[in-house]
C-alpha positions as CSV (number, residue, x, y, z in Angstrom):
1,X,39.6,-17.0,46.3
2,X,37.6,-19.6,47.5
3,X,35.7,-17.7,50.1
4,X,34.5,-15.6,47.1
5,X,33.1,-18.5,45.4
6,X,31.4,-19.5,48.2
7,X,30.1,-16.1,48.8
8,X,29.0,-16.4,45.4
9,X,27.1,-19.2,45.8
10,X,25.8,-19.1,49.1
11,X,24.0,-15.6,48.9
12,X,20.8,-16.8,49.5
13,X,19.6,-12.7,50.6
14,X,19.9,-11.6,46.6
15,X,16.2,-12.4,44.6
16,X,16.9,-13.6,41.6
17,X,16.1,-10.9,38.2
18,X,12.0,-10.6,37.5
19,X,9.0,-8.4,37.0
20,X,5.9,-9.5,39.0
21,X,4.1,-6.5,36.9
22,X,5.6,-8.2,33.7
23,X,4.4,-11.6,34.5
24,X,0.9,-10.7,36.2
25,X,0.4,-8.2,32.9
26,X,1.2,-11.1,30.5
27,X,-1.5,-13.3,32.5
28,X,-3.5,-10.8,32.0
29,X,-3.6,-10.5,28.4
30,X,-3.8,-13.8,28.4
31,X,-7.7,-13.7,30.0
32,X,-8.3,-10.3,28.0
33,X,-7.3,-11.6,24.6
34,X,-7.4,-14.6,22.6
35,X,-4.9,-12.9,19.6
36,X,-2.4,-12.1,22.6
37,X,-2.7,-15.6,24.0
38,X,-2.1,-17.1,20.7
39,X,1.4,-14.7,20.9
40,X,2.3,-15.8,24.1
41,X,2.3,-19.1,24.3
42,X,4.4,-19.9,21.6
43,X,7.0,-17.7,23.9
44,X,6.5,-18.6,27.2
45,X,6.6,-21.6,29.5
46,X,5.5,-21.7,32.9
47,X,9.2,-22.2,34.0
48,X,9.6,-18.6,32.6
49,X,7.6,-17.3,35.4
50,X,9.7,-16.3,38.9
51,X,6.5,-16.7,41.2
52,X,5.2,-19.8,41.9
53,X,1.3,-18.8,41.7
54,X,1.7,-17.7,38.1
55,X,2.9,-21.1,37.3
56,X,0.1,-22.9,38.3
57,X,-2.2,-20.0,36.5
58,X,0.1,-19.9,33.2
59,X,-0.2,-23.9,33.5
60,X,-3.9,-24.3,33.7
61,X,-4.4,-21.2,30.8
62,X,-2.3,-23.6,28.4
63,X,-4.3,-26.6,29.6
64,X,-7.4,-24.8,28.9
65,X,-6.3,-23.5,25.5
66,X,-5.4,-26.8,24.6
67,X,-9.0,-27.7,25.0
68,X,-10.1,-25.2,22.4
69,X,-11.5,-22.8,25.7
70,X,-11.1,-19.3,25.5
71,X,-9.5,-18.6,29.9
72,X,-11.4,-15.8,31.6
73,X,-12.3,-15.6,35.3
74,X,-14.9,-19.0,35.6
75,X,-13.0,-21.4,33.3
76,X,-9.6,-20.3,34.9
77,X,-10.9,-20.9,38.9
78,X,-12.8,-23.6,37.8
79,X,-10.0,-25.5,36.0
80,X,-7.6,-24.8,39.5
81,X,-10.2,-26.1,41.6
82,X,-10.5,-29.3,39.7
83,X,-6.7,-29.4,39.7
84,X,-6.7,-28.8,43.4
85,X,-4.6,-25.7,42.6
86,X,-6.7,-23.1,43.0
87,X,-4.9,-21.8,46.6
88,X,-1.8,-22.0,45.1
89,X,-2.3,-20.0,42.6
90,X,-3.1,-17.0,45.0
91,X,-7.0,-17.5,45.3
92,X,-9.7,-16.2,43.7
93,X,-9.5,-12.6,44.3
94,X,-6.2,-12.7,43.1
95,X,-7.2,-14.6,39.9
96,X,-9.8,-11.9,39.3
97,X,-7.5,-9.0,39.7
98,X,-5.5,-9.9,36.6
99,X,-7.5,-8.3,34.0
100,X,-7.2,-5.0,36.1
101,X,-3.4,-4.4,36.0
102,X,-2.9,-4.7,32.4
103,X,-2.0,-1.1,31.0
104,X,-2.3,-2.0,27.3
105,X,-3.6,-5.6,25.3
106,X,-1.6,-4.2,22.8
107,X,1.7,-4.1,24.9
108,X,1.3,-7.8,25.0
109,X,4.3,-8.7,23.1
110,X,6.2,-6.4,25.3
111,X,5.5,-7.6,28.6
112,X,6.2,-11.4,27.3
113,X,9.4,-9.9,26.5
114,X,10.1,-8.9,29.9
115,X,9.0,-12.0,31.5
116,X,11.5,-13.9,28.5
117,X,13.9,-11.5,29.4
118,X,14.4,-11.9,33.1
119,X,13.7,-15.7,33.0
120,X,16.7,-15.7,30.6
121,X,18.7,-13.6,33.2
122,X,18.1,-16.3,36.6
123,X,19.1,-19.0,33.9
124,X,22.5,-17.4,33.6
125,X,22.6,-16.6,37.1
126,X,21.9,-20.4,37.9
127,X,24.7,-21.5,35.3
128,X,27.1,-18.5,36.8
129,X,26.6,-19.9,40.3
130,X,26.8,-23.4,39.1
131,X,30.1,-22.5,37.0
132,X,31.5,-20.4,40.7
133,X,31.2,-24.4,42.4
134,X,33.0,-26.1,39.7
135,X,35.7,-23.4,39.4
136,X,36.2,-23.7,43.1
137,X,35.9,-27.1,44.1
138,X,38.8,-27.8,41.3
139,X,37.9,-31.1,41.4
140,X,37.9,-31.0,37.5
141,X,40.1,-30.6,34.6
142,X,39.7,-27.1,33.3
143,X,39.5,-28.3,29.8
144,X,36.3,-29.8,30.8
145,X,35.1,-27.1,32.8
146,X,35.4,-24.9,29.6
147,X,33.7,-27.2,27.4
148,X,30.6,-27.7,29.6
149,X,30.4,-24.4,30.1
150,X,30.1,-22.7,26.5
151,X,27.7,-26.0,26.4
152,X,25.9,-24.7,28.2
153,X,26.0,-21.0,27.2
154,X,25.0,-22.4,23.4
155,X,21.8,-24.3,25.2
156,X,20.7,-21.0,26.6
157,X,20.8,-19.0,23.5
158,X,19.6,-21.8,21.0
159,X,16.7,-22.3,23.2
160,X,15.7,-18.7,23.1
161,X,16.0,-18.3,19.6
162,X,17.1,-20.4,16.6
163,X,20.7,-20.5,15.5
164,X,21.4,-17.2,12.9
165,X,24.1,-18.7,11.2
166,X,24.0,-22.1,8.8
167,X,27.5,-23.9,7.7
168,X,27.7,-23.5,4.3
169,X,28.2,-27.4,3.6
170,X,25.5,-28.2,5.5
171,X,23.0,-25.7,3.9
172,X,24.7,-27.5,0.6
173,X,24.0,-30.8,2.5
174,X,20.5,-29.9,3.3
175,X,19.5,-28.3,-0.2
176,X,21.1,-31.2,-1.9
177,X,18.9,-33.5,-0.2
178,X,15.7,-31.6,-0.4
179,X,16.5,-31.7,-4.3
180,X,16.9,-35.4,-4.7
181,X,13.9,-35.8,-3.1
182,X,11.6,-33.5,-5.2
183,X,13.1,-33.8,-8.8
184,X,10.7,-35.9,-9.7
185,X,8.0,-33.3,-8.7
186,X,8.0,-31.3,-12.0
187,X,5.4,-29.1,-10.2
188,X,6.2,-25.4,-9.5
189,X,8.2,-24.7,-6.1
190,X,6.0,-21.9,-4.8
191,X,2.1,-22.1,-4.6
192,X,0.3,-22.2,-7.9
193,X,-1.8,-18.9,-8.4
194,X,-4.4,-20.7,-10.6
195,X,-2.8,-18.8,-13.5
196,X,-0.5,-20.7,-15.4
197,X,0.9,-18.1,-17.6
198,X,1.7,-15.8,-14.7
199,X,3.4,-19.2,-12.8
200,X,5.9,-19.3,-15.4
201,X,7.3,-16.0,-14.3
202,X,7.2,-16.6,-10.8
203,X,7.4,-20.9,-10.1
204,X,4.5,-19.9,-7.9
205,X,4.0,-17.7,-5.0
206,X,7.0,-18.3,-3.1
207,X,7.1,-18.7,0.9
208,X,8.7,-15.4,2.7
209,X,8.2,-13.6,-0.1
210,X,6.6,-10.1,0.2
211,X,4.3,-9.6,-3.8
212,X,2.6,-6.1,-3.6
213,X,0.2,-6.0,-6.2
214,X,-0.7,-2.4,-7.7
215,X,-3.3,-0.8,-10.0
216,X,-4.9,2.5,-10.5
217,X,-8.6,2.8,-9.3
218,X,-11.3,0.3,-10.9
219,X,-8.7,-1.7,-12.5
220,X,-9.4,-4.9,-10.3
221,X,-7.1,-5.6,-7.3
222,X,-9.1,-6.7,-4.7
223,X,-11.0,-8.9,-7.7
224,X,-7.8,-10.5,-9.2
225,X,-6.9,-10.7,-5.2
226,X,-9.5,-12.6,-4.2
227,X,-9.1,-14.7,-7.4
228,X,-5.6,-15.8,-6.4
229,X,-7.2,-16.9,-2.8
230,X,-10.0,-18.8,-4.3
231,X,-7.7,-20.6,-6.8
232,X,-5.3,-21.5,-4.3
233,X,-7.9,-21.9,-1.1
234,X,-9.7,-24.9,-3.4
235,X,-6.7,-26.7,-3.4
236,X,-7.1,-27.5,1.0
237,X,-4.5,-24.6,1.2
238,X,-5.0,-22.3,4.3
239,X,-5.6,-18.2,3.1
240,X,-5.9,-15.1,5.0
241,X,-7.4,-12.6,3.5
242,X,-7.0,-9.6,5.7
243,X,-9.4,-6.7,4.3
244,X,-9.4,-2.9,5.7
245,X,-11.2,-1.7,3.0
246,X,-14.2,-4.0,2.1
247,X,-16.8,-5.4,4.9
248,X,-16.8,-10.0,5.0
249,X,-19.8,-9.7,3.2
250,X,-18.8,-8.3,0.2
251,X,-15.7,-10.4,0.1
252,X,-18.3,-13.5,0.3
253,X,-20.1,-12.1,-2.3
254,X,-17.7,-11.3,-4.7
255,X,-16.3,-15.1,-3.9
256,X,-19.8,-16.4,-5.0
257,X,-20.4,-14.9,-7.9
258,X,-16.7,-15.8,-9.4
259,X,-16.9,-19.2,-8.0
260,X,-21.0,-19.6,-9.6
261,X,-20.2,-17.1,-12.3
262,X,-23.4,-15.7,-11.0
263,X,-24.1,-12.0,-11.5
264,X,-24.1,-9.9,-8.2
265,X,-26.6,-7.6,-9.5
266,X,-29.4,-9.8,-9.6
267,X,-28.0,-11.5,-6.4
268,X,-28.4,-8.7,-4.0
269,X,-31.6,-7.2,-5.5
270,X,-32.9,-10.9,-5.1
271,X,-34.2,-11.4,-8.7
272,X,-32.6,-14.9,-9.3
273,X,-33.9,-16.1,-12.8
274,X,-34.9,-19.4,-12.7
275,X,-34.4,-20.0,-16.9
276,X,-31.9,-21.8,-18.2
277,X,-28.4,-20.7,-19.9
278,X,-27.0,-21.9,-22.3
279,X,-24.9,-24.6,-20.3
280,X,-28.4,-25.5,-18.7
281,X,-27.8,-24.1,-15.5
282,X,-30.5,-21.0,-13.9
283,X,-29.2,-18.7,-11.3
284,X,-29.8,-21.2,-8.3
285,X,-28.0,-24.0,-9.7
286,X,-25.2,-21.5,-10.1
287,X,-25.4,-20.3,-6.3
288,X,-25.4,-23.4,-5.3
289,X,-22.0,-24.2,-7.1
290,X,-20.7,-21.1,-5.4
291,X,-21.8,-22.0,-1.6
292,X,-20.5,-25.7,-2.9
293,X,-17.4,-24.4,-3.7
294,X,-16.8,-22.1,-0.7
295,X,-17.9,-24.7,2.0
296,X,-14.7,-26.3,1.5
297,X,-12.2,-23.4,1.4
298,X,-9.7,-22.8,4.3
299,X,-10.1,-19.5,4.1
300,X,-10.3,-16.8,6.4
301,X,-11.4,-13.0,6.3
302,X,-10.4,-10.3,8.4
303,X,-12.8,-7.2,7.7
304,X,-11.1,-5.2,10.7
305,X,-11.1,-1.3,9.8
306,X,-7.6,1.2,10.6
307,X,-5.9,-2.0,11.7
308,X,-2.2,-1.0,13.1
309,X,0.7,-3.1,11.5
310,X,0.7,-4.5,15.3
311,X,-2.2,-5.7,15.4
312,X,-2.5,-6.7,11.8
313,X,0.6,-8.7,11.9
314,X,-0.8,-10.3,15.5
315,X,-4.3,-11.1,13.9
316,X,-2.6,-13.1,11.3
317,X,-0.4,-14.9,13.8
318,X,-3.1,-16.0,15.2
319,X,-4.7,-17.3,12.4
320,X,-1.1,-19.5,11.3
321,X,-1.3,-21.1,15.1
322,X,-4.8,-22.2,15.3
323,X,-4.9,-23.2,11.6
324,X,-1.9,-23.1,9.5
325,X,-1.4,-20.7,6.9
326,X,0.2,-21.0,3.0
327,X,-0.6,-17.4,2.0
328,X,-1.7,-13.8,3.3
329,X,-3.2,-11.5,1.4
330,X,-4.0,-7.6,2.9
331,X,-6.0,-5.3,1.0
332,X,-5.0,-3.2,1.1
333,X,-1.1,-1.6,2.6
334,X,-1.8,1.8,2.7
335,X,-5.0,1.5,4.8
336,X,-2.6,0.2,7.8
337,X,-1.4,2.6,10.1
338,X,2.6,2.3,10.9
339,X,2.4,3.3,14.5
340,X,5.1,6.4,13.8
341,X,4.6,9.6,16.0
342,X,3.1,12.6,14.2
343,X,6.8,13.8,13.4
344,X,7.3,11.2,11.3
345,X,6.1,11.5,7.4
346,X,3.5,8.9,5.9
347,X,6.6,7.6,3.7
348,X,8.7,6.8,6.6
349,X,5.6,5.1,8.1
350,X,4.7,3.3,4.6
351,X,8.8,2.0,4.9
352,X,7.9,0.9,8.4
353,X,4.6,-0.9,7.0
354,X,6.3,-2.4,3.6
355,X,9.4,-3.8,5.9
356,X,7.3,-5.0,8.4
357,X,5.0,-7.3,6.0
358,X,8.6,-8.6,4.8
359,X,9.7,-9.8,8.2
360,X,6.3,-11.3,8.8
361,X,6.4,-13.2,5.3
362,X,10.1,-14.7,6.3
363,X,8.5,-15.7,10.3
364,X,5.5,-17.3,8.4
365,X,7.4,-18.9,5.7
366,X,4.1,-18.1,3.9
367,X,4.2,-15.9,0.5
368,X,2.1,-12.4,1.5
369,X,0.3,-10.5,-1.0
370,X,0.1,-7.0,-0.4
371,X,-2.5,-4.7,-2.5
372,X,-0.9,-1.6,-3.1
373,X,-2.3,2.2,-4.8
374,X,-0.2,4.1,-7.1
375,X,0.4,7.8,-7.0
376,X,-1.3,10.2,-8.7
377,X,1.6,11.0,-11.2
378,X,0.3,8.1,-13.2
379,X,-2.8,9.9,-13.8
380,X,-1.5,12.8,-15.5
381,X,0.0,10.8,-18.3
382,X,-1.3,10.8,-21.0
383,X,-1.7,7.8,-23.8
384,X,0.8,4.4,-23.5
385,X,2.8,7.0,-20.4
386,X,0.4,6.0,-18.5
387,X,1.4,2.2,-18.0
388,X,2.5,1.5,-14.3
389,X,5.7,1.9,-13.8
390,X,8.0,0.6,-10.3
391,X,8.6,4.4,-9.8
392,X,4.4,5.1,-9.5
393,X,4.1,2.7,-6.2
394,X,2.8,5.3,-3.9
395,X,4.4,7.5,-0.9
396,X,7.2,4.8,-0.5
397,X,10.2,3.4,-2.8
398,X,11.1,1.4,-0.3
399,X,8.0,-1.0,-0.9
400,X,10.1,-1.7,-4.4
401,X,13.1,-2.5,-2.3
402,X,11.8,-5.2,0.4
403,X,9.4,-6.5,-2.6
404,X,10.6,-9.7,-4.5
405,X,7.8,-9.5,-6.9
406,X,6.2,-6.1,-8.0
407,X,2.7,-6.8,-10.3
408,X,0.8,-4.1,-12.0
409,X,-2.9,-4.5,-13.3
410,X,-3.0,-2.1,-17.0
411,X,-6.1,-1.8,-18.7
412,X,-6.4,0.6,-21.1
413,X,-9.0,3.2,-20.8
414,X,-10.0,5.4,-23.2
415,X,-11.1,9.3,-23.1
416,X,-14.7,8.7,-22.4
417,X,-14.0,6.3,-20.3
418,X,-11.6,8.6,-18.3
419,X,-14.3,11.0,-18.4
420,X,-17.0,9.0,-16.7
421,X,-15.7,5.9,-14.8
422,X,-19.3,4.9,-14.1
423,X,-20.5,4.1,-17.4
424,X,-19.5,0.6,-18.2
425,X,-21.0,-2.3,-19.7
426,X,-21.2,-4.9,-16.9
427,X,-21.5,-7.9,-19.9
428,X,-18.3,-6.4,-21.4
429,X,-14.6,-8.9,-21.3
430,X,-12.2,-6.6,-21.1
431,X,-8.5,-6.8,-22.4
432,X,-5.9,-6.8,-19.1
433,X,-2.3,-6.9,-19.0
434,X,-0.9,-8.4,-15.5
435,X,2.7,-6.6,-15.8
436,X,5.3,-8.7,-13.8
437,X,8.0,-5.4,-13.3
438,X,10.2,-6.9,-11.1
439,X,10.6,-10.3,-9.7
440,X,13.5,-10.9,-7.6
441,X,13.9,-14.4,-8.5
442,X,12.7,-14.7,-11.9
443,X,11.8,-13.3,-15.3
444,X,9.6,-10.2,-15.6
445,X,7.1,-10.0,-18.5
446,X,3.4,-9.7,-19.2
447,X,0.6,-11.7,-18.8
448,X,-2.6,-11.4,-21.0
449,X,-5.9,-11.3,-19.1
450,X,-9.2,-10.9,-19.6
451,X,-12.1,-8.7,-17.1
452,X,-14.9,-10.8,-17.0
453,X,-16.8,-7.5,-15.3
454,X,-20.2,-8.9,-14.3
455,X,-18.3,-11.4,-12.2
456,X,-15.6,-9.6,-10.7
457,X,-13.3,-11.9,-11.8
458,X,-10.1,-12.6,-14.4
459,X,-9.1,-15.0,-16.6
460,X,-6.6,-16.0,-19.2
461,X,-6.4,-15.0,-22.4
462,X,-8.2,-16.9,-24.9
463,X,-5.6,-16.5,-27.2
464,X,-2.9,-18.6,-26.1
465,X,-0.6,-17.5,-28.7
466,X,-1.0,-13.8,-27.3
467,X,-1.1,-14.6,-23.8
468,X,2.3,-14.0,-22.7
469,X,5.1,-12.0,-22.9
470,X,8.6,-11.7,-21.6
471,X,10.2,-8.2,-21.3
């Protein structure tokens, strides 16, 4: 037995689990990137890497990145040469060959696995080894042999993930204290929406929730949308507004005009009045408050077209690393493609989509907002039928499954109006209900709105007796 524990441990001929590919593909992506570079290095450590030169790149890549500069081929030699590390880390021509061995950006997350992966593998090769010498030297009690060991084993796996599992008393412990703390705080748990009527329902947006929000055509989602972000975003809270339908310059625009209350009309066919309302203010004064009240927001728009849930979900990683986040919102779900082969249907991939903006709500810890269509049944109703239902979200049920809060936006529209969509009266308030159907945590019920048209933009009720209702 104990020559086969020093075999064990003196095989110096075996190399040790790793993927050279893997590691020089992850630097790679890492010079090609900046939303792959954001992934990676909250996942690797330059310990991770099995040769020696990629240390000394993956090191001065961090150091660079830590001084808000974006690696490529001139800051990366340069940065090695002033570290005096620039021949250890294979030379220049090695350096430069990185960017050509990369198969796929978009595989970053992938290779980082790898590299994870097989790092993860020498460490229990190291502690296997290590475990061999104890075992035979039997110099120790095998109590304590045991007990370092599955010490050790619990190290490995807590450092590569956190723990799945809480005690019970401690989670009691932990919410117990958490409680004491905040009773005082009568405000609501979750972030406030800026609408105080539909915060009654929900205690706020809450973190790791998924909220789709639904309407048929020209009812005002991406307006009451980009309402909850400007609420919430002039409060120094951090928003991502991720948009595969609208351009960044009509999101600005519509966030002018609601913040100035200044009609968009006369803002892009530049005929600014310069007389005064009736609060005193001309159309300047009111752009003005609008640029004001933008030039503080931490917000951040994402106008990227046919965005995959990949890259969408890496996007707004990369947003949370570099500047926090407290809420997503994507405009709109079934714009993003699921990444399903063609065998698959578009409900399976709409599943894959709704389940996958879930999972990034709970890693965020961030509420995300999710505009959603409806199907077309709706439309074929006829009279109060045609108030949204959970069965009308479109091509999926299973967005009403991961959901924990499901709104709809009901206006009622008349015959002519059905008829011809485009006649409307731009100076018109129109009568919305905000329908809360299904809210995993809390009441559902309806919230009385109004359409202020001209600005793209809601409000309460102004009848407060009217303005909400529980079902």
């Amino acid at each position: 037995m104990a020559t086969r524990y020093t075999s064990a441990s003196t095989d110096s001929s075996r190399i040790p689990p790793h993927s050279l590919e893997a590691e020089r593909s992850v630097l790679g992506c890492c010079l090609l990137d900046r939303a792959a570079l954001l992934s990676i290095i909250t996942k690797l450590k330059s310990e991770d890497f099995f040769h020696p030169p990629h240390r000394h790149i993956y090191d001065a890549v961090v150091d660079l990145f830590k001084q808000n500069v974006q690696p490529d081929y001139v800051s990366l030699t340069n940065a090695l040469v002033s570290s005096g590390h620039l021949n250890d880390a294979g030379g220049p021509d090695y350096i430069a060959g990185l960017t050509n061995v990369v198969p796929s950006i978009r595989n970053a997350e992938h290779y980082c696995s790898i590299v994870d992966d097989k790092a993860q593998l020498r460490r229990i090769e190291r502690l296997g080894k290590e475990m061999a010498t104890f075992a035979g030297e039997g110099k120790r009690p095998l109590r304590e042999i045991l007990d370092w060991s599955s010490g050790r084993f619990i190290e490995l796996s807590e450092g590569r993930r956190e723990k799945p599992y809480a005690a019970v008393k401690d989670a009691a412990s932990d919410f117990n204290l958490k409680y004491r703390d905040t009773y005082k705080d009568k405000s609501f748990p979750g972030i406030e929406s800026g609408y105080s009527d539909l915060d009654r329902f929900t205690l706020g947006f809450q973190p790791g929730n998924l909220i789709i929000l639904a309407a048929r055509p020209s009812q005002g989602k991406t307006s009451l949308a980009l309402d909850f972000a400007r609420n919430i975003a002039v409060k120094q809270k951090s928003v991502a507004f991720i948009s595969l339908e609208m351009s960044k310059e009509e999101l600005v625009l519509r966030l002018l005009c609601a913040a100035g209350r200044l009609n968009p009309y006369r803002l892009k066919m530049k005929t600014l009045s310069e007389k005064k309302d009736s609060t005193g203010l001309d159309d300047w004064d009111r752009l003005r408050i609008g640029l004001d009240a933008l030039s503080t927001m931490k917000m951040f728009l994402d106008d990227t077209s046919a965005l995959t849930i990949t890259e969408l979900r890496a996007r707004v990683k990369a947003i949370s690393l570099e500047h926090g986040l407290d809420l997503v919102i994507i405009d709109y779900m079934q714009l993003i493609d699921g990444e399903l082969g063609s065998n698959e249907s578009r409900v399976q991939e709409v599943s894959k989509i709704s389940r996958s903006l879930k999972a990034l709500a709970r890693e965020l810890k961030v509420p995300v907002i999710a505009l959603s269509q409806l199907s077309r049944n709706i439309e074929r109703r006829e009279g109060h039928k045609k108030v949204p239902q959970l069965s009308d979200l479109r091509e999926s049920g299973a967005i009403e499954q991961d959901a924990d809060v499901v709104m709809f936006i009901h206006r009622e529209i008349n015959e002519e109006d059905e008829k011809d969509r485009s006649q409307y009266d731009y100076d018109e308030v129109e009568d919305t209900q905000l329908i809360v159907a299904k809210n995993r945590n809390g009441e559902v019920g309806r919230i009385n709105l109004e359409f202020v048209r001209k600005y793209a933009t809601f409000t309460l009720s102004t009848e407060p007796s009217k303005r909400f209702t529980r079902d």
